[in-house]
Every structure is written in C-alpha cells, then in structure tokens.
C-alpha positions as CSV (number, residue, x, y, z in Angstrom):
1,X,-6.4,-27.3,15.1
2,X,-6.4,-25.5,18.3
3,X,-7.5,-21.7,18.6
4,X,-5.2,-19.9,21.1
5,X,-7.1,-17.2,21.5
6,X,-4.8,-14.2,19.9
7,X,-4.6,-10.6,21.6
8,X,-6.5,-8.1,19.1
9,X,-5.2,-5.1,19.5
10,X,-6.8,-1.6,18.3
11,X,-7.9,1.7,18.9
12,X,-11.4,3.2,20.0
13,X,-10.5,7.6,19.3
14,X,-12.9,10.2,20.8
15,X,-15.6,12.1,17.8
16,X,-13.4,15.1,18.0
17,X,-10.1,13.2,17.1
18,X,-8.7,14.4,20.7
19,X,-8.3,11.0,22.4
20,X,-7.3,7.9,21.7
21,X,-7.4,4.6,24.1
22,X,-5.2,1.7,23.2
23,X,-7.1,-1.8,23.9
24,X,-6.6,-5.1,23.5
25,X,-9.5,-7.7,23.3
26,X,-10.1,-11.3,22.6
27,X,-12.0,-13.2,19.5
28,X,-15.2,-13.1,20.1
29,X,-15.7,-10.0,23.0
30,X,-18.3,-7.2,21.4
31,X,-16.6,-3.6,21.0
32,X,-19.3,-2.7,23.9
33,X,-17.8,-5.1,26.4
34,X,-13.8,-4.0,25.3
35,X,-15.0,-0.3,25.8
36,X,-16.2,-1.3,29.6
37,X,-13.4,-3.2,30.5
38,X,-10.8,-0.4,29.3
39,X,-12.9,2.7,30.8
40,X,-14.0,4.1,27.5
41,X,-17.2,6.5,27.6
42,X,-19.4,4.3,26.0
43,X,-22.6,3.9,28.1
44,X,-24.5,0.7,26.7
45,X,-27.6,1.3,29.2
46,X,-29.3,-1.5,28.1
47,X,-26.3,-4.0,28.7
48,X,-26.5,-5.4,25.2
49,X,-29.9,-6.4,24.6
50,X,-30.0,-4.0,22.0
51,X,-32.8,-2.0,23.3
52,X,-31.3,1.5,22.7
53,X,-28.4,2.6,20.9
54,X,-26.1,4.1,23.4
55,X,-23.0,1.3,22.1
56,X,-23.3,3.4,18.9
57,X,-19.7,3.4,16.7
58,X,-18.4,4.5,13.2
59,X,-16.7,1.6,11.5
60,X,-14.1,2.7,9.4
61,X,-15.2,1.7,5.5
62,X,-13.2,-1.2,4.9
63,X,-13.7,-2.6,8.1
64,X,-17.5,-2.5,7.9
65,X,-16.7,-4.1,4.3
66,X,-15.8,-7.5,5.7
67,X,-18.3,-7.5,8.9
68,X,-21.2,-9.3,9.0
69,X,-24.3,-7.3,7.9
70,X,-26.4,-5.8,10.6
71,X,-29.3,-7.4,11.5
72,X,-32.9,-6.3,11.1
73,X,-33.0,-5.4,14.4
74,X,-29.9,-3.6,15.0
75,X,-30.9,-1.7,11.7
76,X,-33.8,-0.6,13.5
77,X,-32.1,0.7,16.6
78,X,-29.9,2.6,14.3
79,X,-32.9,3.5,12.5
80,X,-33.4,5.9,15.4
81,X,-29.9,6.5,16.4
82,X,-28.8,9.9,16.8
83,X,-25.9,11.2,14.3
84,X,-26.4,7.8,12.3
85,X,-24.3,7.4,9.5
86,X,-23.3,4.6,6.4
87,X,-20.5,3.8,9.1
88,X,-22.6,3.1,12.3
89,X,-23.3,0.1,13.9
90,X,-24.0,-0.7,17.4
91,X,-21.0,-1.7,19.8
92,X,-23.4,-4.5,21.6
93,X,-23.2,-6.2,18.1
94,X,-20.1,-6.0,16.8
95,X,-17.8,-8.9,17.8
96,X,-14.0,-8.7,16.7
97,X,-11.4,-10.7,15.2
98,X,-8.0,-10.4,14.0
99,X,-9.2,-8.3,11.2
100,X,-10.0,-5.6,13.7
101,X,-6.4,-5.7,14.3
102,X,-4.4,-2.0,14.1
103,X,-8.0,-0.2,13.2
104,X,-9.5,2.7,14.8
105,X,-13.3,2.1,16.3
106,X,-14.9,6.2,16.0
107,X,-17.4,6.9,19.3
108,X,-19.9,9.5,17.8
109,X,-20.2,13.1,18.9
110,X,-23.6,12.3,20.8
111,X,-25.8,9.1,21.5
112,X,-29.4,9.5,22.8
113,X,-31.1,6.6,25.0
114,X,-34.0,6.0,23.3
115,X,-35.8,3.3,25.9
C-alpha cells in the first residue's frame, strides 16, 4: 500500500475570532512548521525543541480527543504557559493528519517566552 501523501487542509483563526488563514499541510508537518510556512503569527523561538511555549494552540475538544496525549515534557512547558487551558497544547508537538481535516487550530490571546 502506497501513502500518497494527501493535502490536509484547515484553518488556524486569530484569539479574537477576527482572522482566519486557510492552510494546507502534509501528514506528518507539526502545526508550528504549517504556521511558518503560511505567515501565521506564531513565534516558536526555540524552533521546536520545546524549550518555551511560544507554538502554544487551543485544540478544539474533539480534536484533542483523538490526538496523542502530551508528553511529560510538553505538559511541563504548558505547565508554565501563559493563558493555558484543557485545550492547549504546543504547536512544536502537534503533527497532523487527515483527521485535522476542515478543523479550526485557535492561537491564544498572548504567549510568554519563558527561556
């Protein structure tokens, strides 16, 4: 069986509801790396290493349902997040598939950089 890579398609919408950017992704990318390559104000200053929690998202609830539970380390960094809540995860962390298709991806009000 041969994976053909599908086009995920979804939405990342500004805290405040006022924007919404359209993206499309491949299997596998991290909602951090989507958000860089379409221009979306998410800052990710430690590149991924999970060392701060700038890539911070809300996860709508039944998408966060069927994701893979956060590690102990990214609870930690969320542990410390600014404006955490049940829904957060960090964008670094979160790797899509076709279930992400047609969901929205919420970028908090603030994020701190806490390295």
């Amino acid at each position: 069986m041969t994976d053909q890579h599908p086009t995920i398609a979804f939405d990342f919408v500004s805290s405040d509801g006022s924007k919404t950017w359209p993206v499309t992704a491949n299997r596998g990318e991290s909602l951090l790396d989507i958000a860089w390559r379409h221009q979306i104000p998410m800052e990710g200053a430690c590149e991924g290493a999970m060392a701060c929690s700038t890539c911070h998202v809300l996860i709508t609830a039944d998408l966060l349902d069927s994701l893979k539970p956060a590690s102990d380390e990214e609870e930690d960094m969320l542990d410390i997040t600014y404006n955490v809540t049940a829904n957060s995860r960090l964008g670094c962390q979160i790797l899509v598939d076709e279930q992400f298709n047609g969901t929205k991806i919420y970028l908090p009000p603030d994020t701190r950089n806490m390295m």
